[in-house]
N, C-alpha and C positions, 0 to 999 in steps of 0.2 A: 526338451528337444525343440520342442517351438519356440523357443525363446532362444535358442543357440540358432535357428533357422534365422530368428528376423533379426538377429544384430548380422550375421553374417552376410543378410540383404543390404544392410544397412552401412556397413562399412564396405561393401559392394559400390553402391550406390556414390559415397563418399568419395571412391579414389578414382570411380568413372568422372564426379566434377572436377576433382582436384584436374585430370590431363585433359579433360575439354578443356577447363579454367587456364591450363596451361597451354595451352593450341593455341586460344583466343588473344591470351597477355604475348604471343611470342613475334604476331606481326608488327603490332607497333615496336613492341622490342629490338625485330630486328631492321627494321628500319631506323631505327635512333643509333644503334650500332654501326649501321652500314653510313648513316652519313658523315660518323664520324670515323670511321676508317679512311673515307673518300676525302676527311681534311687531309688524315695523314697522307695520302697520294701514295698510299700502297698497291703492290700489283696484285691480282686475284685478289680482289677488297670483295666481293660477293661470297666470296669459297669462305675468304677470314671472317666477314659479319653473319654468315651460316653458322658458323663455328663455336665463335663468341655469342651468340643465339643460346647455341644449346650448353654450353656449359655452362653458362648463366643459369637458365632452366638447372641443370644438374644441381649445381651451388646452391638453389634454394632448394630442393627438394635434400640436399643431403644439409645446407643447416634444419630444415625441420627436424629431421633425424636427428641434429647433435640436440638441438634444444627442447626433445623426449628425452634424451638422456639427462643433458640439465636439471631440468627438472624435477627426475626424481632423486636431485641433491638439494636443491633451492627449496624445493614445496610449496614456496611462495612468491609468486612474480610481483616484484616492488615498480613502481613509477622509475626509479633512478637505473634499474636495469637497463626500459626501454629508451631513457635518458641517454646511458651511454651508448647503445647499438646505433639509433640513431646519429650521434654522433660521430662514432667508429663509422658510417657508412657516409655520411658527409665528408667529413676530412680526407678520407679513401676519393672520390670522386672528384674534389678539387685539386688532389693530386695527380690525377690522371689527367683533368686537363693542363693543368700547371706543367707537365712532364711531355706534355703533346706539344707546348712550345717551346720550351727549353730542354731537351733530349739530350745525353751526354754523346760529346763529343769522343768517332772512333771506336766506339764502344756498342755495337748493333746487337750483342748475347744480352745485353746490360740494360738495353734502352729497351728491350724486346719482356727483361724480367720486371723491368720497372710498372709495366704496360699493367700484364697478366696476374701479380699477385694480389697490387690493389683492386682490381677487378673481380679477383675469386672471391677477395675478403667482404667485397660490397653483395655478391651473391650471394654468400653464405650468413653474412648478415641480415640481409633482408629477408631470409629462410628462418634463420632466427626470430627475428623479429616477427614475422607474420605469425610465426606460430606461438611465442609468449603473446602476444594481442589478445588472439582465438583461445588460449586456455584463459587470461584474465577475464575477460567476455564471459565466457562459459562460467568458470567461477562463479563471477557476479550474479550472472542470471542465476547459479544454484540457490546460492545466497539470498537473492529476493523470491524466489520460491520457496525457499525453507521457510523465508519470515512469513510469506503469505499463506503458507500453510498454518505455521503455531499461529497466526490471528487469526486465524478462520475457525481455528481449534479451542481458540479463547474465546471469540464469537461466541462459537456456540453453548460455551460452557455459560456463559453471560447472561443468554438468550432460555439457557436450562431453569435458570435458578428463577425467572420472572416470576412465573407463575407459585411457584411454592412461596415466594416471599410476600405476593399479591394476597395466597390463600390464606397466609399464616396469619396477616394483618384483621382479613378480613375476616375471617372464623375466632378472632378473639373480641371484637366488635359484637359479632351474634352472638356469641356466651355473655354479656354485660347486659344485651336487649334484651333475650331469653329472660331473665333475673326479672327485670325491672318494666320492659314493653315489651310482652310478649304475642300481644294481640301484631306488631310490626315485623312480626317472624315470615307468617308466609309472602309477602309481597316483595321481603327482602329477596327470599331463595330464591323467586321467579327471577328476581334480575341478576343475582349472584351465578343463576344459570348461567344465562345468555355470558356475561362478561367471563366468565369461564371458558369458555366454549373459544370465543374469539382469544384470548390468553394463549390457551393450549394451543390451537391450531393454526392461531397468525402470527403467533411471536415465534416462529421456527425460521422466518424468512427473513430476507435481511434489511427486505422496504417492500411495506403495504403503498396500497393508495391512501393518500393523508384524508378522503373521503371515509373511507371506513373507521381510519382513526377516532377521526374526531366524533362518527357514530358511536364506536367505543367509548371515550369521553364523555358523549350526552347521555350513555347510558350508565354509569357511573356518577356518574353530579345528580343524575335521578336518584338511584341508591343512597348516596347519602343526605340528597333533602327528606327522602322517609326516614333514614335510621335517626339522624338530628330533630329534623323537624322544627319548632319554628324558633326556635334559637339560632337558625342562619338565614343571616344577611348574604345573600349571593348576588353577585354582580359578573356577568356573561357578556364578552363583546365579541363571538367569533364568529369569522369570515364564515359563510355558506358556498361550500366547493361543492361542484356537482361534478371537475371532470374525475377522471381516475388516472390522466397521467403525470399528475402532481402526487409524488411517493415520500413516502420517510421512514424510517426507521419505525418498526411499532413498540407499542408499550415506551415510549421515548419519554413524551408530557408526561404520562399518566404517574412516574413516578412523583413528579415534583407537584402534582393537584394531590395526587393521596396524601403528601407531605402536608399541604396547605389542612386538609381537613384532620389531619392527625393531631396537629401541633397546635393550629387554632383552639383546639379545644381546653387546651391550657390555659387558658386566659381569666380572671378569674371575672371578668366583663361577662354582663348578663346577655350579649348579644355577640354573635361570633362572623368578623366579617370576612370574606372572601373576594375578589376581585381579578376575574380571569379574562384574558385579552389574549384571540389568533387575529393572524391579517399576513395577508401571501403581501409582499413587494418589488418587484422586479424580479429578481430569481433566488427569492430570500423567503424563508417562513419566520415571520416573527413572533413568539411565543413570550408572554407574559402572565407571569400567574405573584396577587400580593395576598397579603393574608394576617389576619390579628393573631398573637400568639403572646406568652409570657416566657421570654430568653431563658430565666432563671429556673424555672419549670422545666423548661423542654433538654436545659442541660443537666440538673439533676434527675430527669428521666431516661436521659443517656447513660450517666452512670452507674443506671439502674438495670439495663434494659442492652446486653451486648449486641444486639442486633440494631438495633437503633443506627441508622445511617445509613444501611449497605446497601439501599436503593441510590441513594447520593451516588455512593464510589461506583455503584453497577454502572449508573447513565453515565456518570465520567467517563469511566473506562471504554463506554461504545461509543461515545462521541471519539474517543480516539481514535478508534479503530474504524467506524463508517462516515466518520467525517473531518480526516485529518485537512487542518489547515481551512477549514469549511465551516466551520461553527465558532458560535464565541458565547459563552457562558459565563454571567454574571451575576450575583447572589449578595446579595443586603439584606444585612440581618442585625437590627438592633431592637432596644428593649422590649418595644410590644409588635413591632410590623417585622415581616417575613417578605423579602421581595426578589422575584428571579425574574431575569429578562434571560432569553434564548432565542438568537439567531443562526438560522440553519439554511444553508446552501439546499435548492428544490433540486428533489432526484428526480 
């Protein structure tokens, strides 16, 4: 009942603009009429450009009506439609003035129909016309709504999956240390907290402050200089942001550093090198992270391991979606170096 209340306001609402809209278009209107009736040098030309005023007005409001009924034939308003109406109302309008100087001789029923029918056809077209516009408009906008609904829908499924993929990494790390370093257990949890905590309850949104990020990050590069220990070579070059309205996407880097430390470790090199580099530049985050790894390793570990990758395709897929035409990602990857550069428009 309330819902049949507010469209009924609403298309209330609707037909009060449509005859304001129509009050307002009908002065200039009928003064374009009236002056050109006064070429013709007709008598009562005030009474005729009243007249022609309002059928005009009629004409369009009765093609709106014909093209609601169109419509539910067509289903689909094409570009070539409004191609020809516009057309069909031009050719109409240079006839009338063409027929205003050359009028058939003797013939005043004739010269009077010549006037009047191109004239209905250019109001009824343009009733037409106005209203295939407004429904392709309408359309369209549904259409980028719909799409911006399913990506928001994917977002979030996106944005679902971080944290279990984060945990699952992570919790197979502590089962290998438990085994072998187990005395590295509790120092681990205390930071596995924290990087949880910010996981679950800032990866819901769709841009953190790149401040807390990279707090995120320093607390994670912590994490695995214990879990490693002195087997890494790390190398850190990143900017110190203290405001907060410099934002990005969260959980963004972090897959491609957990990458660096995952795969590094493949190497059959008794020292494991890393080498990570942020730095803001004019309205750009530049994000570098390189890394030692063994190719052949890391790809027979894939085909071992069906999960293996799906933080890759994850951050692919949200760069799509939060930063279309704004990002550019590039990835070198040969036999023993791992190297990504990522450039990302600041939110």
């Amino acid at each position: 009942m309330k819902n049949k209340r507010i469209e009924d306001n609403k298309d209330l609402t609707n037909k009060t603009a449509y005859f304001l809209l129509a009050a307002i278009v009908s002065v200039p209107l009928f003064l374009a009429i009236d002056a050109f009736v006064n070429a013709l040098h007709l008598n009562e030309d005030e009474a005729i450009s009243a007249a022609a005023t309002g059928c005009f007005l009629a004409g369009v409001f009765f093609g709106r009506y014909c093209a609601e009924i169109l419509m539910t034939e067509i289903k689909k308003i094409l570009n070539i439609h409004l191609i020809s109406l516009f057309i069909l109302i031009i050719i109409n309008i240079i006839w009338i003035f063409y027929h205003a100087d050359y009028p058939f001789e003797n013939h005043a029923a004739l010269n009077l129909l010549m006037y009047w029918i191109p004239f209905m056809v250019v109001s009824i077209a343009t009733g037409v016309l106005i209203k295939f516009i407004r429904f392709m408009s309408q359309n369209e906008l549904k259409e980028a709504q719909t799409s911006a609904a399913n990506s928001q829908s994917e977002l979030h499924l996106l944005q679902s999956q971080l944290s279990p993929h984060f945990l699952f990494n992570t919790l197979n790390n502590l089962y290998g240390l438990s085994i072998t370093q187990h005395e590295k257990i509790p120092p681990l949890l205390l930071r596995l907290s924290d990087l949880l905590r910010y996981s679950v309850y800032e990866s819901n949104q769709n841009f953190v402050p790149l401040k807390d990020e990279l707090a995120y990050i320093d607390n994670y590069i912590e994490f695995e200089k214990i879990r490693i220990g002195e087997r890494l070579v790390l190398k850190t070059e990143i900017e110190k942001i203290d405001s907060t309205n410099i934002k990005i996407a969260p959980m963004l880097l972090i897959v491609f550093i957990e990458n660096a430390f995952k795969h590094s470790k493949n190497t059959a090199e008794e020292k494991i090198f890393i080498d990570i580099s942020l730095k803001t530049w004019s309205n750009y985050i530049l994000f570098s992270i390189k890394n030692s790894h063994n190719k052949v390793a890391v790809e027979e570990g894939t085909s071992v391991n069906k999960n293996s990758g799906f933080g890759l395709v994850n951050v692919k897929k949200r760069l799509e979606l939060l930063y279309p035409n704004e990002s550019e990602l590039n990835i070198e990857d040969d036999e023993i170096i791992y190297n990504v550069n990522l450039r990302l428009k600041m939110k």
